[in-house]
Residue frames as qw, qx, qy, qz and C-alpha x, y, z in Angstrom:
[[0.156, -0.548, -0.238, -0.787, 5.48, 7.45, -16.24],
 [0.085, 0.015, -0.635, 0.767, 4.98, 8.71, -13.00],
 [0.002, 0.668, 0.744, 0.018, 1.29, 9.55, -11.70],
 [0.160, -0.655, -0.183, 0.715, 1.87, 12.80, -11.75],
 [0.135, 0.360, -0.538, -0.750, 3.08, 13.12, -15.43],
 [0.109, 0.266, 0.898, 0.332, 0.44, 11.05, -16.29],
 [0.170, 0.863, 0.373, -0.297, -2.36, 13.92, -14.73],
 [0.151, -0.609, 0.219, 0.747, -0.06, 16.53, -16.05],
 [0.060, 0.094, 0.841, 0.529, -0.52, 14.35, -20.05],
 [0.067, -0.588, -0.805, 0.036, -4.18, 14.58, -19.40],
 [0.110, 0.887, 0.201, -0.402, -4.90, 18.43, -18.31],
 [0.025, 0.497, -0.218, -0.840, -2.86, 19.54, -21.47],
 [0.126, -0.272, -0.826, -0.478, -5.00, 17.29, -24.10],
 [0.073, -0.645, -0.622, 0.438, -7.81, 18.57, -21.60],
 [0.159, -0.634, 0.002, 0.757, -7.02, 22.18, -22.08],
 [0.045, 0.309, -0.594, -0.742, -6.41, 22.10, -26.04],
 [0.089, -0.301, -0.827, -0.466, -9.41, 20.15, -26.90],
 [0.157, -0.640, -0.719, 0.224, -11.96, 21.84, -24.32],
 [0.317, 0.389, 0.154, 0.851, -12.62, 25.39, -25.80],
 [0.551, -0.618, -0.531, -0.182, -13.09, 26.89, -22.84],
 [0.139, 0.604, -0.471, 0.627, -11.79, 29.12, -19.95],
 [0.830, -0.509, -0.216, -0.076, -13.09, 26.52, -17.07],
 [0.448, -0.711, 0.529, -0.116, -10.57, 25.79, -14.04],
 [0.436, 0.413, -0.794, -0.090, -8.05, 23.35, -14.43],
 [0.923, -0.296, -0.025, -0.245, -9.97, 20.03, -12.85],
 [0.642, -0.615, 0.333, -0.314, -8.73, 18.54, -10.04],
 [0.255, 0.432, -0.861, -0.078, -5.98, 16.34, -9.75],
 [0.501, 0.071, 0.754, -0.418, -8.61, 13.48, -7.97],
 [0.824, 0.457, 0.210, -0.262, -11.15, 13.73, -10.73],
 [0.539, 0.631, -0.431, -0.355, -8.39, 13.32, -13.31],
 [0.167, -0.317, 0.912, -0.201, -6.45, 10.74, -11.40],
 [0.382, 0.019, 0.843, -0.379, -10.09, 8.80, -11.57],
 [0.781, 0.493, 0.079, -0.375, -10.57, 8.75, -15.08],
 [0.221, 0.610, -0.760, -0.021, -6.80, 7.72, -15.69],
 [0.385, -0.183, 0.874, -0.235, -8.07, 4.54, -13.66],
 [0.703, 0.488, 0.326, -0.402, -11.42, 4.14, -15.22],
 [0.590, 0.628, -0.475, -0.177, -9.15, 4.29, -19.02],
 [0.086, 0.524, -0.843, 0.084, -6.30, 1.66, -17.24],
 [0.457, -0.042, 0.841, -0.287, -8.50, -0.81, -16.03],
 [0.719, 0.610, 0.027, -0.332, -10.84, -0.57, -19.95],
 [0.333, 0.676, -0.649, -0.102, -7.23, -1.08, -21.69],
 [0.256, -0.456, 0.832, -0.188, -5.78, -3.98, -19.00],
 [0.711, 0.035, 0.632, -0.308, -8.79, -6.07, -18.69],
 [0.786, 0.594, -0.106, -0.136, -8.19, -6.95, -22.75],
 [0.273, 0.818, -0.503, 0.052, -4.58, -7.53, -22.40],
 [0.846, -0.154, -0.380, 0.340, -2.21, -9.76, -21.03],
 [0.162, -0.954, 0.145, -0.206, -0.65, -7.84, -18.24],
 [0.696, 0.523, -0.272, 0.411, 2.85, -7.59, -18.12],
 [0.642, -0.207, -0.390, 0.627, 5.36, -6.56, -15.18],
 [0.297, 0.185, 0.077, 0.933, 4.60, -3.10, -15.90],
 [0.500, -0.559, -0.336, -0.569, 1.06, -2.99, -14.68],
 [0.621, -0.592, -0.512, 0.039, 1.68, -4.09, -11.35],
 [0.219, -0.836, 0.285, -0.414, 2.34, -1.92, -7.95],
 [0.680, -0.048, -0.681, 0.267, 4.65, -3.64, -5.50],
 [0.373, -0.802, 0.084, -0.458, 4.31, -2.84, -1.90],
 [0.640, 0.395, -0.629, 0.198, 6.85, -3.55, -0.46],
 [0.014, -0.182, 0.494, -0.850, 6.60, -2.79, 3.12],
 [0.588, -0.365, -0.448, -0.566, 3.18, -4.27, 3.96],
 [0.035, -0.393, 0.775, -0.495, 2.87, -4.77, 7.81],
 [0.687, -0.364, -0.378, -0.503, 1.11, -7.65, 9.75],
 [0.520, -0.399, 0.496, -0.570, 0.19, -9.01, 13.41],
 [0.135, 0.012, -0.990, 0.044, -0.23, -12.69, 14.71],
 [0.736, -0.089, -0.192, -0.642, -3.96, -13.25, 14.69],
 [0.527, -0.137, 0.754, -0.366, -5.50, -16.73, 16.13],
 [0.008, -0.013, -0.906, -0.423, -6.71, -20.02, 14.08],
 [0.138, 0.530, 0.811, -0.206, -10.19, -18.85, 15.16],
 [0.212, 0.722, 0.038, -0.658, -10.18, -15.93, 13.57],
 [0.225, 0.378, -0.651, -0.619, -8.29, -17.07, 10.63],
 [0.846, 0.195, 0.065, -0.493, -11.28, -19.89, 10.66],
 [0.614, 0.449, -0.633, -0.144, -9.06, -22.63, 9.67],
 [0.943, -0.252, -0.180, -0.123, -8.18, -25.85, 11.52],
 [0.084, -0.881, 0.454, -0.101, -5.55, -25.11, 13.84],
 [0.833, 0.230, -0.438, 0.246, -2.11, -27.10, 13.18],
 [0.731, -0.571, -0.057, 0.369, 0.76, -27.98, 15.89],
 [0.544, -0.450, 0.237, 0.667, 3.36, -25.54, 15.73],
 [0.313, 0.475, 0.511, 0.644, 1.72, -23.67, 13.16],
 [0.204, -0.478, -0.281, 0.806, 1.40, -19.73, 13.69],
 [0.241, 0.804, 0.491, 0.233, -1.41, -17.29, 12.03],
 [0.048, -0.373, -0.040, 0.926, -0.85, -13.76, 10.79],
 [0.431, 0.652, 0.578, 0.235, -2.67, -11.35, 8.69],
 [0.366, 0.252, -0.020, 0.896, -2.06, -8.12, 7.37],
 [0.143, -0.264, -0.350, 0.887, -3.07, -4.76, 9.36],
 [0.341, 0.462, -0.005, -0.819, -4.73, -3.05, 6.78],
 [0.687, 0.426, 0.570, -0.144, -7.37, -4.04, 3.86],
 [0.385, -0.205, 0.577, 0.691, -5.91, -4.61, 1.06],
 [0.436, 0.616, -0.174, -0.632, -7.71, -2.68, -2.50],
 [0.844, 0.424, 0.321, 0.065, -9.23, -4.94, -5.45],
 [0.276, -0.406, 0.604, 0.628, -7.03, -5.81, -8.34],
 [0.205, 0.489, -0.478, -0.700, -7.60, -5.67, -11.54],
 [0.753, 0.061, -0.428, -0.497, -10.49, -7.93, -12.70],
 [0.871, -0.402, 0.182, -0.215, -9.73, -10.01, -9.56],
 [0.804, 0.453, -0.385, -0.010, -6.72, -11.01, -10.86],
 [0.874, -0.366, -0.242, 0.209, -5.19, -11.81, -7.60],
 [0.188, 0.948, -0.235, -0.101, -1.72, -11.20, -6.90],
 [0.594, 0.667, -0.450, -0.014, 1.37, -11.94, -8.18],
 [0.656, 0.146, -0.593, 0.443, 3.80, -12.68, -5.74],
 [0.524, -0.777, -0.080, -0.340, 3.66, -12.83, -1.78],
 [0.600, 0.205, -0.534, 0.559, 7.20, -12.90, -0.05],
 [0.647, -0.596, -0.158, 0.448, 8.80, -12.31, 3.04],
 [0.093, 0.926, -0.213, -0.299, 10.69, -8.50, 2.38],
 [0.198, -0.590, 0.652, 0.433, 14.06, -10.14, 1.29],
 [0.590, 0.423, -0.362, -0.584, 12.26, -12.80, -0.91],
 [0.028, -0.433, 0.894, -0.112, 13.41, -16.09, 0.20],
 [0.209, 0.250, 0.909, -0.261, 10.18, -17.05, 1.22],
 [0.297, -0.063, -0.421, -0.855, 7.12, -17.16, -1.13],
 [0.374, 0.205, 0.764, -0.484, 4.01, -18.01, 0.29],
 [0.050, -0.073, -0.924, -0.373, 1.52, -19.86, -1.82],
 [0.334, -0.189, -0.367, -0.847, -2.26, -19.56, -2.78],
 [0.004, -0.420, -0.886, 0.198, -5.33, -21.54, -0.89],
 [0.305, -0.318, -0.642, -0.627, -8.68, -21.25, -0.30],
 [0.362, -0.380, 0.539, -0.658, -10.91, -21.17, 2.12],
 [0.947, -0.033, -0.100, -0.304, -12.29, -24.50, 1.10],
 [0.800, 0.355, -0.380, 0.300, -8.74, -26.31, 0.78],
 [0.090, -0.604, 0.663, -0.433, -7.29, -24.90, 4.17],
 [0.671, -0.428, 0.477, -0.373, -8.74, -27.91, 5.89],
 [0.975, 0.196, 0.033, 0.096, -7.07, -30.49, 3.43],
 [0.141, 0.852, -0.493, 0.108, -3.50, -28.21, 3.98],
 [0.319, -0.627, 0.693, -0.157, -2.59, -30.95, 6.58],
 [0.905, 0.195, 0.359, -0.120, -3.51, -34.31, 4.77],
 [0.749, 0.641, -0.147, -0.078, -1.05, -33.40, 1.65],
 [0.880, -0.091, -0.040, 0.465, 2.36, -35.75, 2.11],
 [0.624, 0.217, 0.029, 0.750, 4.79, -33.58, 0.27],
 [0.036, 0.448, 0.058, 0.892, 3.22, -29.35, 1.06],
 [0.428, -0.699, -0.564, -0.097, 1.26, -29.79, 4.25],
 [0.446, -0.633, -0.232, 0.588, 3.94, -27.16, 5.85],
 [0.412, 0.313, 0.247, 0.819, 4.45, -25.11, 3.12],
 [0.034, -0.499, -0.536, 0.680, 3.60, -21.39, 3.45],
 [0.197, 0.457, 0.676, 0.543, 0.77, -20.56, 2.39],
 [0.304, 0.147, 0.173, -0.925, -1.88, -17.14, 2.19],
 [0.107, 0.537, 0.720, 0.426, -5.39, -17.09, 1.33],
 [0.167, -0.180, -0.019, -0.969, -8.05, -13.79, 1.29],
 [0.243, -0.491, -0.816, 0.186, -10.72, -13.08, 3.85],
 [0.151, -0.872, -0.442, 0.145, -12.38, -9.87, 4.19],
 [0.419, 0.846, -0.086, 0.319, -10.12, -7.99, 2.02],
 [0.371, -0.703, 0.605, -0.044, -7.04, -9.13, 4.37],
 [0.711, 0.297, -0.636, 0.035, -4.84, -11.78, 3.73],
 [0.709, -0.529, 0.345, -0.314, -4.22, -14.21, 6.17],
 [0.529, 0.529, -0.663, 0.015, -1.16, -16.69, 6.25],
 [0.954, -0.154, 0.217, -0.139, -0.59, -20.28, 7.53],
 [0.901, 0.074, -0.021, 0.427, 2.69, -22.58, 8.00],
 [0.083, 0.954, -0.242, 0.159, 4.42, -18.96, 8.74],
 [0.858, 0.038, -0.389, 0.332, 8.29, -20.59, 9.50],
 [0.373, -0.067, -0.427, 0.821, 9.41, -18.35, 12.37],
 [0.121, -0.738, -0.664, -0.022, 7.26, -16.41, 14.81],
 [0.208, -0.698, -0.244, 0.640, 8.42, -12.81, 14.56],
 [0.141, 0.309, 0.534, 0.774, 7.41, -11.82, 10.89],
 [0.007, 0.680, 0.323, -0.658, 5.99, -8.33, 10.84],
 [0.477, 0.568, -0.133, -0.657, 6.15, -7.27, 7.23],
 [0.739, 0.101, 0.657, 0.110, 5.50, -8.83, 4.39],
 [0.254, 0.329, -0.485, -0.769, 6.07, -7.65, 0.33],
 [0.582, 0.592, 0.476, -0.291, 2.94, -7.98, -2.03],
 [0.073, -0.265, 0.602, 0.749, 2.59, -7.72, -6.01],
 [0.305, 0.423, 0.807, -0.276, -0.33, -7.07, -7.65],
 [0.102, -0.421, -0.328, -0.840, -2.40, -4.87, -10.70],
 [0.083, 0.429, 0.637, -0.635, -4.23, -2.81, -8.12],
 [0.227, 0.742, 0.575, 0.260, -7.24, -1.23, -9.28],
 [0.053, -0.977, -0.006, -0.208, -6.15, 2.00, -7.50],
 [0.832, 0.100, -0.320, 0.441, -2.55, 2.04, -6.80],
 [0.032, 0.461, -0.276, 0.843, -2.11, 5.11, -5.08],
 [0.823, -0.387, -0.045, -0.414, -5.12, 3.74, -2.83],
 [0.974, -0.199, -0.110, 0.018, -3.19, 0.80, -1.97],
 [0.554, 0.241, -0.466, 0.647, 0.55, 2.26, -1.14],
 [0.196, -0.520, 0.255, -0.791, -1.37, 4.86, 1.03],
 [0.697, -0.541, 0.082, -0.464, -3.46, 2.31, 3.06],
 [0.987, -0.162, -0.016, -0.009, -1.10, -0.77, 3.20],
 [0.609, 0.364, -0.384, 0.591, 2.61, 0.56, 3.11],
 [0.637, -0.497, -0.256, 0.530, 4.58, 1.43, 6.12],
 [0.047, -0.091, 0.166, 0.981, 5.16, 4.82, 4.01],
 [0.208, 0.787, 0.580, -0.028, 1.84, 6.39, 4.08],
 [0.590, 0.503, 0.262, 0.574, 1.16, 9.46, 2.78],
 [0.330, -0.939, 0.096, 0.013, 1.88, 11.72, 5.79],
 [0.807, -0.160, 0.099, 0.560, 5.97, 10.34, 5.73],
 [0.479, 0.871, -0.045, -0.100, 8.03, 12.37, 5.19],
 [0.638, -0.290, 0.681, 0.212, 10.47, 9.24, 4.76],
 [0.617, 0.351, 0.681, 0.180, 8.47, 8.15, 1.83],
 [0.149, 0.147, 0.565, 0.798, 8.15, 9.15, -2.06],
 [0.428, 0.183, 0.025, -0.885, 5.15, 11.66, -2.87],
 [0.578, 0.225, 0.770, -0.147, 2.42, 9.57, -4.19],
 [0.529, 0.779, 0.152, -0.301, 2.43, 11.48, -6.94],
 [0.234, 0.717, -0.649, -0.096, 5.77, 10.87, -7.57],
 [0.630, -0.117, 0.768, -0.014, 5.32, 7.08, -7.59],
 [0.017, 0.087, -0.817, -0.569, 5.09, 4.95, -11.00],
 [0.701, 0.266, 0.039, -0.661, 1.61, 4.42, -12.84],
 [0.464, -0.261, 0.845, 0.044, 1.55, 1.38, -13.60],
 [0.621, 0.668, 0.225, -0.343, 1.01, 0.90, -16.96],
 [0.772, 0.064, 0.426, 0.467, 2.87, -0.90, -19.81],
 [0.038, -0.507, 0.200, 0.838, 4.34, 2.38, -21.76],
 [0.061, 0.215, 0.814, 0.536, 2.78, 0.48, -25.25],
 [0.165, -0.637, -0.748, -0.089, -0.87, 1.61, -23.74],
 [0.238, -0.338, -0.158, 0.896, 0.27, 5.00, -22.28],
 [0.019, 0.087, -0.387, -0.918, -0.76, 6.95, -25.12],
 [0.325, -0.465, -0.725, -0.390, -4.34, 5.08, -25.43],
 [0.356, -0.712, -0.599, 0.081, -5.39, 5.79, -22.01],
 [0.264, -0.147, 0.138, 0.943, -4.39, 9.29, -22.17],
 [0.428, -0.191, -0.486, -0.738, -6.80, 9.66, -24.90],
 [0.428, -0.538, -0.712, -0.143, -9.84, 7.60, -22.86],
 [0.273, -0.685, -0.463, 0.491, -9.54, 9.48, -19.66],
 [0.110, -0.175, 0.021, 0.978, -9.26, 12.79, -21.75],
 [0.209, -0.261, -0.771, -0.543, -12.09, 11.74, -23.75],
 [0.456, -0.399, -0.784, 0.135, -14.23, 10.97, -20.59],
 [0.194, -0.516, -0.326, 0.768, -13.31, 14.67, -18.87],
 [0.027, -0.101, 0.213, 0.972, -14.29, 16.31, -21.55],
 [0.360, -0.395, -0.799, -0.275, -17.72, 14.37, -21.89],
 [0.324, -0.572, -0.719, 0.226, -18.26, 15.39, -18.71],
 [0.263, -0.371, -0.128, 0.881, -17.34, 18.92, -19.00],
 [0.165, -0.110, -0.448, -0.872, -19.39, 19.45, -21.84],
 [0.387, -0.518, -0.759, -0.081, -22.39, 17.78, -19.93],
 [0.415, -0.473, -0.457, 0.629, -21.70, 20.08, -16.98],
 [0.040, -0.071, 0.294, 0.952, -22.11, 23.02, -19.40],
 [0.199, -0.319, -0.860, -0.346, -25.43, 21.73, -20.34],
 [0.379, -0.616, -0.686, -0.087, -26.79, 21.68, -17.31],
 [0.365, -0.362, -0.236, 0.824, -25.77, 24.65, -16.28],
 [0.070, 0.107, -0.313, -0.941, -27.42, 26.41, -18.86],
 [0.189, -0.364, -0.912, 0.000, -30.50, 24.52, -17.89]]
């Protein structure tokens, strides 16, 4: 289910339950009760391959070990990514952090644990990421002219996060509409949040009515 057909599922349960000759509400507000319902649904579940957004195309810069705060290593280059990266889904991190073709997966830390990276025998070069100020920032990078990286994650706003952090933003006209990208959402739960974010516009429409008549 695309994000489009997913507003499109919403304004016609909208429309038939709201007896009413109002305007057809904005694809923004609907788009931001479809989140509000996906993120009520997810945070109970186990989330599955189908909830997350991949970005594949995620660009970043060499940065300095003073910036990235960490004890700088010999022969050990710092990047981070360009743009801040949008919360996931009850913090739930993300999934997988590669190099575009996959080959290379870079591994979790901390900011407590970066300054024990070089003490461990067997992973003190491995590459690794950790989060700082809603950027990632990577360590033990194995060659110094990596410029994009690919991300996985349940974003809280996924349309929020291809537009600020892909190399297809949403002026391209290289890239897929954003509306014409994938909701991310396990198809078993489709049908529930449907119903919550219709549930939620109509609450408010019937409030707005209210206070109009105030």
């Amino acid at each position: 289910m695309t994000t489009r057909e997913a507003i499109h599922r919403v304004w016609q349960k909208f429309e038939n339950g709201t007896p009413s000759d109002d305007a057809r509400l904005r694809q923004r507000r609907v788009y931001s009760a479809l989140l509000s319902a996906r993120a009520f649904v997810l945070e109970k579940v186990k989330l599955t391959d189908f909830n997350y957004t991949t970005l594949s195309c995620v660009p970043i810069e060499k940065t300095t070990a003073h910036e990235c705060g960490c004890v700088p290593v010999n022969n050990c280059s710092y990047y981070k990514t360009t743009c801040e990266l949008p919360s996931t889904l009850g913090n739930t991190g993300f999934k997988d952090v590669t190099t575009i073709d996959g080959k290379i997966m870079f591994g979790l830390t901390d900011w407590g644990g970066l300054k024990y990276l070089h003490a461990d025998r067997y992973t003190a070069a491995a590459p690794r990421y950790f989060i700082k100020n809603s950027r990632l920032f990577f360590v033990n990078v194995p060659f110094d002219d990596l410029k994009i990286v690919t991300l996985r994650a349940a974003f809280a706003d996924p349309v929020k996060a291809l537009t600020n952090c892909s190399i297809c933003g949403a002026n391209s006209s290289d890239c897929l509409s954003l509306l014409d990208s994938e909701f991310p959402l396990d198809a078993r739960y489709e049908s529930q949040v449907i119903e919550l974010a219709t549930q939620e516009l109509q609450k408010i429409a019937e409030q707005d009515k209210v206070n109009d008549n105030q």
